[in-house]
C-alpha positions as CSV (number, residue, x, y, z in Angstrom):
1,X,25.1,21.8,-12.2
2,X,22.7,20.2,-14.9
3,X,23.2,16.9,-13.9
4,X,23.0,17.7,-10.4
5,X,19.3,19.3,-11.2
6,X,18.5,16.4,-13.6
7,X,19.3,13.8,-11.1
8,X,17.3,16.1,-8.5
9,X,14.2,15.6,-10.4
10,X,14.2,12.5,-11.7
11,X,14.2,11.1,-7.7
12,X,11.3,13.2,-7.1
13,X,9.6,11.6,-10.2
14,X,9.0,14.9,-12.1
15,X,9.4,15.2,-16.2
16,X,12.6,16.0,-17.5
17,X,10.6,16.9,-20.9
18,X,7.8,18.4,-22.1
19,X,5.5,18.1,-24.8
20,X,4.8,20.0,-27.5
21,X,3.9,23.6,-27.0
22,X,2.6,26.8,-29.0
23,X,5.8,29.1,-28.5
24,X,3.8,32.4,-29.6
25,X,0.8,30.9,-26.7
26,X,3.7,31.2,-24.0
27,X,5.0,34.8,-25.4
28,X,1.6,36.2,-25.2
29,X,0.8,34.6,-21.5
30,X,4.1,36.0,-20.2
31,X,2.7,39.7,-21.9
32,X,-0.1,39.7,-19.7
33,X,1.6,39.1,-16.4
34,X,1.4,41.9,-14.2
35,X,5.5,42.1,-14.3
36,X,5.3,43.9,-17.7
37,X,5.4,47.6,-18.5
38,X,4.0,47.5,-21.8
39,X,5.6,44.5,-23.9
40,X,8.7,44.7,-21.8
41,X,9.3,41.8,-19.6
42,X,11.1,42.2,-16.3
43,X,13.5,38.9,-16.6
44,X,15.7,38.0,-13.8
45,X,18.6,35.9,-15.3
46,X,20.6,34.0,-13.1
47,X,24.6,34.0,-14.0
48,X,24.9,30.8,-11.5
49,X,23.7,29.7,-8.6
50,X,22.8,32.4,-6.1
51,X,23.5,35.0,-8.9
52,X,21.4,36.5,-10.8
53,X,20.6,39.9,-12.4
54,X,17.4,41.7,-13.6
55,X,17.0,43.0,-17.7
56,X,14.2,44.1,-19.3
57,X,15.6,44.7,-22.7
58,X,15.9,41.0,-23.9
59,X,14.5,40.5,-27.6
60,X,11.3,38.9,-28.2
61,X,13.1,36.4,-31.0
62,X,15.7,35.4,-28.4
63,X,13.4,34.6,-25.9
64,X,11.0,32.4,-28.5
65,X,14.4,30.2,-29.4
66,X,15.0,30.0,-25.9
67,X,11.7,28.4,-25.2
68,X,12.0,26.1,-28.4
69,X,15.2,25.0,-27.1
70,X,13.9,24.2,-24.1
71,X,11.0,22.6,-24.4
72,X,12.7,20.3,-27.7
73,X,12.7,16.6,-26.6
């Protein structure tokens, strides 16, 4: 399924990386949206395609590595 997405947006041109970002920046966007209920974010996590499932209890320091790992070139 990576690949598949990789190769997907590579022919459309679009970055497969990103730069360098403030991770506490993104934390504190994602706080404001109108999805929260306090500093509880409503995350919908997909288990594969087509499946996905809706948590609000995920911790702060797991979401910060998450974004690190993604964003690492």
């Amino acid at each position: 399924e990576v690949e598949r997405q990789r190769a997907l947006l590579d022919s459309y041109g679009l970055p497969l990386t990103c730069g360098e970002i403030n991770v506490q920046a993104v934390n504190d966007a994602m706080l404001s949206d109108k999805k929260t209920s306090g500093r509880a974010i409503r995350w919908v996590l997909l288990n594969g395609i087509g499946n996905a499932t809706t948590r609000n209890d995920v911790p702060d320091e797991l979401v910060q590595d998450s974004i690190r790992l993604l964003t690492a070139n």
